[in-house]
C-alpha positions in Angstrom: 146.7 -61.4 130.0 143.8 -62.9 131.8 144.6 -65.9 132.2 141.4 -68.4 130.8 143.5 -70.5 128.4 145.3 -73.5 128.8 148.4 -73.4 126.3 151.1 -74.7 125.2 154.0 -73.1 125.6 155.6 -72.5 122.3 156.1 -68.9 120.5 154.2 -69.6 116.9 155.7 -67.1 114.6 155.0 -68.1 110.9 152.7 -70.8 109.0 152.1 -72.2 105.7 149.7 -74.3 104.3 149.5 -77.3 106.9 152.8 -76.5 108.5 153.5 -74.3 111.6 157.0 -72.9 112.7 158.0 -71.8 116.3 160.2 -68.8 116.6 163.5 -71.8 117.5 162.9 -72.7 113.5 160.9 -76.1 114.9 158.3 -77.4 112.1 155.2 -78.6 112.9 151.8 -80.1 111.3 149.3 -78.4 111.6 146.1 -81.3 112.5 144.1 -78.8 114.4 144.1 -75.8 112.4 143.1 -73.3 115.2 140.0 -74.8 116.5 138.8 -75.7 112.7 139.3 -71.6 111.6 142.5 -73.0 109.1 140.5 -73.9 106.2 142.7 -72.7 103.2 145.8 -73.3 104.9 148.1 -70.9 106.4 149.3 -67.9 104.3 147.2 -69.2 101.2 148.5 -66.5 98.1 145.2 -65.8 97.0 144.3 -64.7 100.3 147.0 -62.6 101.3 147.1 -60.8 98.7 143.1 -60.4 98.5 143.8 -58.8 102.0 146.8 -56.9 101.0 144.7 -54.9 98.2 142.1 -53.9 100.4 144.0 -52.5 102.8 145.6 -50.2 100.2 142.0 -49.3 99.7 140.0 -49.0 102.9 140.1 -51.5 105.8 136.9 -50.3 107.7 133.8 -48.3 107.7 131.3 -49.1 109.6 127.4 -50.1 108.5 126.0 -46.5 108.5 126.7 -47.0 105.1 126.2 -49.9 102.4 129.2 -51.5 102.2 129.1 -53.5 98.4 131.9 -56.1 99.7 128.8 -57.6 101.9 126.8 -57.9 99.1 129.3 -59.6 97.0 130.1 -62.0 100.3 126.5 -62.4 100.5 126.2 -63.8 97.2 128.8 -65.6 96.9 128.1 -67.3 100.2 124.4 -68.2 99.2 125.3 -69.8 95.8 128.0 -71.9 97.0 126.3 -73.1 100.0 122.9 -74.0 98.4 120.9 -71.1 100.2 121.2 -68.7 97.8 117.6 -66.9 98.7 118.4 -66.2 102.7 119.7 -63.2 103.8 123.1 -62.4 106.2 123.9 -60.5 108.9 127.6 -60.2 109.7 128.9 -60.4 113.1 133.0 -61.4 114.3 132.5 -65.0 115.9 130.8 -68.2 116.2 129.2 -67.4 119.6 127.9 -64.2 118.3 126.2 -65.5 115.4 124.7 -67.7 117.8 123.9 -65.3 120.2 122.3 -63.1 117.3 120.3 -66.5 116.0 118.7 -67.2 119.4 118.0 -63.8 119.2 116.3 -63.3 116.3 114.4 -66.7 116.7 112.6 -65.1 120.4 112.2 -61.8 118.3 110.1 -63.8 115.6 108.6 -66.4 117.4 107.7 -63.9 120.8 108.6 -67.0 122.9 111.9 -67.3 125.4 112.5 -70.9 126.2 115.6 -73.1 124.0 115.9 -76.3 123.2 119.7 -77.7 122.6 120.9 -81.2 122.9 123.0 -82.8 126.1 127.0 -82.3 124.7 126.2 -79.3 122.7 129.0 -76.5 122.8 127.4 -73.0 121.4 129.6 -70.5 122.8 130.3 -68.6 126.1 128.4 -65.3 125.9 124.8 -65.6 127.8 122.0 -67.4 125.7 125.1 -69.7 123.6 126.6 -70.6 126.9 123.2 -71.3 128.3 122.6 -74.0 125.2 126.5 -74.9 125.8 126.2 -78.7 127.9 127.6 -78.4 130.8 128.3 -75.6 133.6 131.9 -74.2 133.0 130.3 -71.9 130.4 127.4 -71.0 132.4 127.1 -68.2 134.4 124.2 -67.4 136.5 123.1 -65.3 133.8 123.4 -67.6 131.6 121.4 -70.0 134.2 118.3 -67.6 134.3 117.2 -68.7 130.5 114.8 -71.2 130.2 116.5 -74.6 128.8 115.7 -77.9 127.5 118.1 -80.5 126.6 117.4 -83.8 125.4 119.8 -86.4 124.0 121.1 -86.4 120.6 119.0 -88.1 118.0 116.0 -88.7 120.9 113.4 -87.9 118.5 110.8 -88.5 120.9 112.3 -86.6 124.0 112.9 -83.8 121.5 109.1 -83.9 120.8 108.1 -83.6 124.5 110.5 -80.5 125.0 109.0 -78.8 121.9 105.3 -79.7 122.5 104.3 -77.2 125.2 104.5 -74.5 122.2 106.7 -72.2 124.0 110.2 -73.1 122.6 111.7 -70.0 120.3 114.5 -72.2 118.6 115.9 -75.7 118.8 119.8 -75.6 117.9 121.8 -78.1 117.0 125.4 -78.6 115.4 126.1 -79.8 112.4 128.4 -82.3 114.0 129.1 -81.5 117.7 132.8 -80.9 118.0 133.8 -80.3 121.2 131.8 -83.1 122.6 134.0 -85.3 120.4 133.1 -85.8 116.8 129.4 -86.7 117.5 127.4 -86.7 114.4 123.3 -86.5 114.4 122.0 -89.1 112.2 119.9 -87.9 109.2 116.6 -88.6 110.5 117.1 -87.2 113.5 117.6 -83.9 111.9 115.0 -84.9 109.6 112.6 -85.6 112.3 114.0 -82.4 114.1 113.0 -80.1 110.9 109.2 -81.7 111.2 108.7 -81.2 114.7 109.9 -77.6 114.7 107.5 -76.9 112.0 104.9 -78.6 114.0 104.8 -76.5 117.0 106.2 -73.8 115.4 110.1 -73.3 116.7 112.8 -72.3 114.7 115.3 -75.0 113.6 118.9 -73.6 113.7 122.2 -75.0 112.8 125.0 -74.3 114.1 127.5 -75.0 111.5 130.4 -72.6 113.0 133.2 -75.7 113.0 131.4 -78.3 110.9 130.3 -75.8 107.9 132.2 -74.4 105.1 132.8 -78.2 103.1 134.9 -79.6 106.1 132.5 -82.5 106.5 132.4 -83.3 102.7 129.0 -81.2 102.1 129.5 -77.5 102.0 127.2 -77.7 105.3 127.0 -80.6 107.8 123.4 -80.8 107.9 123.0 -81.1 103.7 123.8 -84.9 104.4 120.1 -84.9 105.8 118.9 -83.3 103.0 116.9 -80.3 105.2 117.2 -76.7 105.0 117.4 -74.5 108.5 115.2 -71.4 109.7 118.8 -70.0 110.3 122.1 -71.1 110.0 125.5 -70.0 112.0 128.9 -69.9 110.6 132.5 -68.6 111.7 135.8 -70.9 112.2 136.2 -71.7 108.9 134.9 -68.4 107.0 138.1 -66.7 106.8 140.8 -68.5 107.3 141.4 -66.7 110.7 140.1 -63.2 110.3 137.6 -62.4 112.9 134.1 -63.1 111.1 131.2 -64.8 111.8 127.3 -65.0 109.7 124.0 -65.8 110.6 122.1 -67.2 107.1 118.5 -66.3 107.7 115.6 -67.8 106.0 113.8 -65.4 103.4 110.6 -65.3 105.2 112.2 -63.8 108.6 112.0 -59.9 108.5 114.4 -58.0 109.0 113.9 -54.3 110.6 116.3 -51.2 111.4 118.1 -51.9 115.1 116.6 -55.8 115.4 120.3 -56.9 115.4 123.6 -54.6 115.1 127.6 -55.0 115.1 130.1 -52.4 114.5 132.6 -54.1 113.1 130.9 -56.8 111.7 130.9 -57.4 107.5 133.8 -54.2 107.4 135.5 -54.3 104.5 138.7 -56.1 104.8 136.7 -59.0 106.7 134.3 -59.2 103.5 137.9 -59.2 102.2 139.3 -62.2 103.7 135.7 -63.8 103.9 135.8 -63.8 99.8 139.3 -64.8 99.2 137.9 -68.3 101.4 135.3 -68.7 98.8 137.4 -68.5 95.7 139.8 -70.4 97.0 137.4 -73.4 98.1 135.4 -72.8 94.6 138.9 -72.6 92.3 140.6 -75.4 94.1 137.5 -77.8 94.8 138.3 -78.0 98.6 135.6 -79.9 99.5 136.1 -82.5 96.9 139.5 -82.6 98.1 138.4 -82.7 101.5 136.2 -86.2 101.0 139.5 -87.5 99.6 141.8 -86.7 102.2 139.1 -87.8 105.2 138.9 -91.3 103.3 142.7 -91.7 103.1 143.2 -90.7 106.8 140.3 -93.6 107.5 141.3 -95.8 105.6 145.0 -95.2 107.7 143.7 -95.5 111.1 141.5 -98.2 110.9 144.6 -100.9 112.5 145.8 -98.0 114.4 146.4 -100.1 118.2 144.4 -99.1 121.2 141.7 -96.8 118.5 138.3 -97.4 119.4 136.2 -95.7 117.4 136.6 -93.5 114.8 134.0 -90.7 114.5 132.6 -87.8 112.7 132.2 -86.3 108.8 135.0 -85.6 106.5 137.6 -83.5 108.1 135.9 -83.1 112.0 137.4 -86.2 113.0 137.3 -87.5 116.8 139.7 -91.1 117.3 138.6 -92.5 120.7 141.3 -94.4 122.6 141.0 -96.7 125.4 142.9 -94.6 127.8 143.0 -91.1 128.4 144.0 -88.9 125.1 146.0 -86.0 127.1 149.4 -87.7 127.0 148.9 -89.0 123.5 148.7 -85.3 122.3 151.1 -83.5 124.3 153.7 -86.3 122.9 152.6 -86.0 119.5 153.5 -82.3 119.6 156.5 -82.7 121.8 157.8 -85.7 120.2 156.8 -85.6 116.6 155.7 -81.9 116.4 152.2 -82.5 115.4 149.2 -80.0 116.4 146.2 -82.2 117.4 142.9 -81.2 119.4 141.2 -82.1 122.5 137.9 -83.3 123.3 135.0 -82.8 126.0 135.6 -87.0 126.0 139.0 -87.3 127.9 139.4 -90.4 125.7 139.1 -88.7 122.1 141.7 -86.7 120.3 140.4 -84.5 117.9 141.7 -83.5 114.3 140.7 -80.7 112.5 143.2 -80.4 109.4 143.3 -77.6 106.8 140.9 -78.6 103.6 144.4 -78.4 101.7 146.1 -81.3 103.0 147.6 -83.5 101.0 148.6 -87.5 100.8 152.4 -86.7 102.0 150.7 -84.6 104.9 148.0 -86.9 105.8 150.9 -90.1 106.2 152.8 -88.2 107.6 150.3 -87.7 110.5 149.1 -91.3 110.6 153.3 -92.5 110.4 153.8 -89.8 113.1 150.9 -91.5 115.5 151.2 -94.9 114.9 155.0 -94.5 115.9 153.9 -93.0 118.9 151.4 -95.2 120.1 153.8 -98.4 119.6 156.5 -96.5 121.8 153.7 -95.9 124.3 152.6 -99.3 124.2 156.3 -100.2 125.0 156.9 -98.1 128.0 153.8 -99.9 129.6 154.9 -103.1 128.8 158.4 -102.6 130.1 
């Protein structure tokens, strides 16, 4: 394999709902979810065996012909979420949906230049990495598009890099994960949604981690109470099979060859991207969510050597006053808990199924306020 990850090494063979096993019969919790794509919990019923029936049926075709599953996903997808007059195009990831949205927005607006904000993390193919903060993403072609960054919730820097009137798209996430839980305040993205219809930009949010109800709204960005030109999705949409969408406001036209996937929206993705739905709708996950981010809150708060706690709902960052690294390698060495890291080496990050429960969630908080007293020890001693 080429070798671009850093892992752990541990041989995963089986989950369930929060819970992970290794192949030596080890349990562990689940508090990261695979970068926030666990949103049912592992090995949900409803979606296996949504999966299993259509792959007695047919698994792919590809869209040289109408494929009704799309439709129904489609549906589905805008009535839940609140958008239910945009149109979607299907892709397989985050970074594509992003990559397809920046597209899109320099199709429709005949301009080139992007606007993104300083810790943004968009994906690694060229125009995402190129709104992606930071140059480990960036490649030289990613380097030869035009960029302006400005600080989150800068309202009036934002202005300045929009008022030229050459800026296709400003995106923005919904809450910016891998910079560490950061969360745009409301009128910022307020302010955001009336300056790109002033000069004429398209607002897009990037709701691939912070979207489908894990930050107790079925999108991130419905706390502010705006609607997007365009808005991307993935992690969360199906529970682990490849997928990702781009919504697409109404009044954006669509013609033959402007954007293209082949195995984007096939059948057995629609599949598992439907099963996601029903589940969330039938077992009120985001409800369920709110509850379970206010009891892990409320169990932090007198957690020793916490800083801050940040975020929405279930994209949590805790910020410690020393390094995070060691904190989660112990927590899944010694207590067998599956945490996230951060762009901010001080912030562990915790993307939990929408599933958990009250046992789960204390056992977490038991599981790292045991740790950090032990820590706390060792240095003293």
């Amino acid at each position: 394999m080429f070798n671009v990850y850093p892992q752990f090494d541990l041989d995963i063979v089986r989950g369930a709902g929060a819970w992970l096993w290794d192949a030596a019969g080890r349990r562990y919790l689940d508090f990261y979810g695979g970068h926030a794509v666990i949103s049912i919990g592992h090995s949900h019923p409803h979606y296996l065996e949504r999966i299993q029936h259509q792959l007695q049926q047919i698994a792919f075709y590809s869209n040289a012909v109408p494929i009704g599953l799309q439709r129904e996903l489609a549906a589905k997808l805008g009535v839940l979420s609140g958008y239910p007059d945009y149109n979607l195009f299907l892709c397989n990831s985050g970074a594509e949906a992003n990559e397809n949205a920046l597209k899109l927005a320099a199709f429709d607006t005949g301009r080139s230049v992007i606007a993104a904000s300083e810790g943004a993390f968009h994906g690694r193919t060229a125009a995402a990495g190129a709104a992606s903060w930071g140059s480990a993403v960036q490649s030289p072609l990613s380097r030869s598009i035009e960029l302006r960054f400005t600080a989150l919730d800068d309202c009036a820097a934002l202005e300045r890099a929009l008022a030229p009137g050459d800026v296709c798209a400003f995106i923005v996430e919904g809450v910016q994960g891998i910079a560490g839980a950061h969360v745009p305040s409301p009128s910022f993205l307020q302010a955001a949604r009336s300056l790109c219809d002033k000069y004429g930009t398209m607002l897009i949010l990037d709701e691939v981690q912070s979207g489908y109800g894990r930050c107790g709204a079925f999108f991130a960005h419905q706390h502010a109470a705006i609607a997007a030109d365009m808005i991307t999705v993935a992690k969360g949409m199906a529970n682990g099979f490849p997928i990702g969408g781009l919504m697409i406001h109404p009044r954006i036209h669509a013609a033959h060859g402007l954007l293209g996937s082949t195995f984007g929206g096939n059948p057995l993705a629609c599949a598992a991207g439907l099963a996601v739905l029903e589940v969330m709708e039938a077992e009120n996950l985001i409800r369920r969510s709110i509850t379970a981010a206010d009891q892990l809150r409320s169990g932090l708060a007198d957690l020793p050597a916490l800083r801050e706690i940040r975020g929405r709902g279930l994209l949590m960052g805790l910020e410690f006053d020393s390094p995070a690294a060691p904190l989660r390698q112990r927590l899944l060495q010694d207590h067998a808990i599956f945490t996230g890291s951060s762009a901010c080496p001080l912030t562990l990050r915790l993307l939990p199924p929408l599933t958990i429960d009250r046992a789960e969630t204390h056992c977490f908080i038991a599981g790292l306020r045991s740790l950090l007293t032990q820590m706390k020890q060792e240095i003293e001693t």
